[in-house]
N, CA, C and O of each residue as an XYZ file, in Angstrom:
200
protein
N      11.365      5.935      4.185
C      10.177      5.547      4.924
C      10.022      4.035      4.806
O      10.146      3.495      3.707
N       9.725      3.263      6.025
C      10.219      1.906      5.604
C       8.254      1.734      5.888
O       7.472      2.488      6.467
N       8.011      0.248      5.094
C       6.442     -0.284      4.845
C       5.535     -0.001      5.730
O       4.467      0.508      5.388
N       5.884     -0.348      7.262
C       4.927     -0.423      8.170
C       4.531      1.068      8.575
O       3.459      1.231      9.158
N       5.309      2.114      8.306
C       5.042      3.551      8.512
C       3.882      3.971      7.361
O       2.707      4.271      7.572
N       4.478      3.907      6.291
C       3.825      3.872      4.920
C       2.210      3.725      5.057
O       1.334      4.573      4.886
N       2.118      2.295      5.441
C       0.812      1.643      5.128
C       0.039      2.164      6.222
O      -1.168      2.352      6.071
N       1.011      2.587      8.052
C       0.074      3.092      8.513
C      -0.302      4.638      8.650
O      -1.150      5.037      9.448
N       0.376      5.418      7.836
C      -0.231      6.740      7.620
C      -1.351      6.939      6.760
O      -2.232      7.755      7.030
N      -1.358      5.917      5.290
C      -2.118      5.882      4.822
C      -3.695      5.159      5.211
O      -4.730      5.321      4.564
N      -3.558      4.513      6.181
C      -4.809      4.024      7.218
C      -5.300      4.718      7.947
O      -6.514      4.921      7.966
N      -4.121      5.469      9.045
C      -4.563      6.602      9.969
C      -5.807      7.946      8.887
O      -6.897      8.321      9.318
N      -5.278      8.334      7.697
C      -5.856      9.044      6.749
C      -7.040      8.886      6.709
O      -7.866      9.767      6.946
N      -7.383      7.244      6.271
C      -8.234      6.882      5.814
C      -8.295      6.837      4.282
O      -9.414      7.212      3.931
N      -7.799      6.636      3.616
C      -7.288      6.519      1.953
C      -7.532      5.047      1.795
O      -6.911      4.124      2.321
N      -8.574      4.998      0.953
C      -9.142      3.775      0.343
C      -7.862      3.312     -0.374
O      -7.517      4.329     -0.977
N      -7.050      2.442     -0.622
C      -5.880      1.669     -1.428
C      -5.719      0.259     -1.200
O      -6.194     -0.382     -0.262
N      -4.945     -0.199     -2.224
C      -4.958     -1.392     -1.890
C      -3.563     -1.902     -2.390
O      -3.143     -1.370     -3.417
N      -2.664     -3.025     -1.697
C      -1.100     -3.604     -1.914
C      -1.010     -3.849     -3.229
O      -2.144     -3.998     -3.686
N      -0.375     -3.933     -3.851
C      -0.097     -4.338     -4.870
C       1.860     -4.640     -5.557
O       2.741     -3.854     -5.210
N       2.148     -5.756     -6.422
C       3.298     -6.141     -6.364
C       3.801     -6.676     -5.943
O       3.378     -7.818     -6.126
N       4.827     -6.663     -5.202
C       6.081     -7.425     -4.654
C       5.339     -7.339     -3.162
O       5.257     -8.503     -2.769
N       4.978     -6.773     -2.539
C       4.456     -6.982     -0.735
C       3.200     -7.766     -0.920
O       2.894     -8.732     -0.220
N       2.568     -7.343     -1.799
C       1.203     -8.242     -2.029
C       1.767     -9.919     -2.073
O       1.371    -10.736     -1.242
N       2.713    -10.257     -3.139
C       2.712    -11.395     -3.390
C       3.655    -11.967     -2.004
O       3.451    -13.093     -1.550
N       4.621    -11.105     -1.457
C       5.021    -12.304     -0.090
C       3.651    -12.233      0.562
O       3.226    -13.377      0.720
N       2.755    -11.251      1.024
C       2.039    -11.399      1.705
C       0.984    -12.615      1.279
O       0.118    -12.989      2.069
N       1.158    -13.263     -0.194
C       0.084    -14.434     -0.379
C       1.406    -15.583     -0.122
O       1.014    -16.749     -0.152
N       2.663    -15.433      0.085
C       3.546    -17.035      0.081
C       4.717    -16.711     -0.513
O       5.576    -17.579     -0.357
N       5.012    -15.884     -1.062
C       6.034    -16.129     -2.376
C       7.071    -15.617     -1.443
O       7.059    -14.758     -0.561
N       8.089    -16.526     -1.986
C       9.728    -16.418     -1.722
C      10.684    -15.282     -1.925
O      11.600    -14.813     -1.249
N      10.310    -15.084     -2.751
C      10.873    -13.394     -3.835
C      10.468    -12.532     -2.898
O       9.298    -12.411     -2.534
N      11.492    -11.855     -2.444
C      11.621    -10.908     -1.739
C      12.218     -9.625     -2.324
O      13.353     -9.414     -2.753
N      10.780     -8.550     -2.191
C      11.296     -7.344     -2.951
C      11.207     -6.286     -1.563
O      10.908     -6.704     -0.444
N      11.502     -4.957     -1.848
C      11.719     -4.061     -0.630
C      10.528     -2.784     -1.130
O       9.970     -2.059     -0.306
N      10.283     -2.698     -2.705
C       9.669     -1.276     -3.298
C       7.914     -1.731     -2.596
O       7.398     -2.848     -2.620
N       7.387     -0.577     -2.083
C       5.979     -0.735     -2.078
C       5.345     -0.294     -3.004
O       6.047      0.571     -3.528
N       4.243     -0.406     -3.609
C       3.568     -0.567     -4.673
C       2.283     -0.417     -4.261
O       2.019     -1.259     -3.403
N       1.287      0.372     -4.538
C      -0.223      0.955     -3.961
C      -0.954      0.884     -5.232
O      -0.313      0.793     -6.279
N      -2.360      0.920     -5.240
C      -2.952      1.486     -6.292
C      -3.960      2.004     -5.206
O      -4.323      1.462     -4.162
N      -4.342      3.337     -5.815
C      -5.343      4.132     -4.910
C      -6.380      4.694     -5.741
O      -6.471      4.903     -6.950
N      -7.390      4.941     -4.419
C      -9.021      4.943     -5.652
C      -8.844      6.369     -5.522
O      -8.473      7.037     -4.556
N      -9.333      6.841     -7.194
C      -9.187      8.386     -7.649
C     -10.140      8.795     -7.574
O     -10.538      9.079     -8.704
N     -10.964      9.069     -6.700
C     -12.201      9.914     -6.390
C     -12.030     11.076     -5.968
O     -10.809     11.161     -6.096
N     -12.459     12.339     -5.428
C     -11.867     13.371     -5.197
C     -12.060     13.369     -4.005
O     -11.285     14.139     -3.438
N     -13.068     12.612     -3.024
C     -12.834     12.692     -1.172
C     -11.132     11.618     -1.232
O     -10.350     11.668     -0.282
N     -10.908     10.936     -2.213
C     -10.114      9.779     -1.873
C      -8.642     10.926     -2.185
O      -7.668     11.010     -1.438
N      -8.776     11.426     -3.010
C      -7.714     12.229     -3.435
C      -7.285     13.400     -2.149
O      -6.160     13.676     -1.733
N      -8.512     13.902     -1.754
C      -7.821     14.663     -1.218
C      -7.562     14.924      0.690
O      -7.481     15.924      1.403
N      -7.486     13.004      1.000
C      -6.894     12.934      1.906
C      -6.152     12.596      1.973
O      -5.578     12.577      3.062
């Protein structure tokens, strides 16, 4: 599953999350180019169980 699918299923959902890692940091500038996506997601139980 490549990023842009990823990030937009989890939008279409509606799943509160947020970037984190290696996409976060090119997305602020950085050179370092990684490929793994990296999420942290809020553990609530409406959040969980979409």
């Amino acid at each position: 599953m490549n990023f842009e699918i990823a990030i937009q299923r989890l939008c279409d959902s509606g799943v509160d999350f947020v970037v984190i890692g290696g996409w976060a940091a090119i997305f602020h500038g950085s050179a370092y180019v990684t490929n793994e996506l990296d999420i942290c997601y809020s553990r609530d139980r409406n959040n969980l169980t979409k």
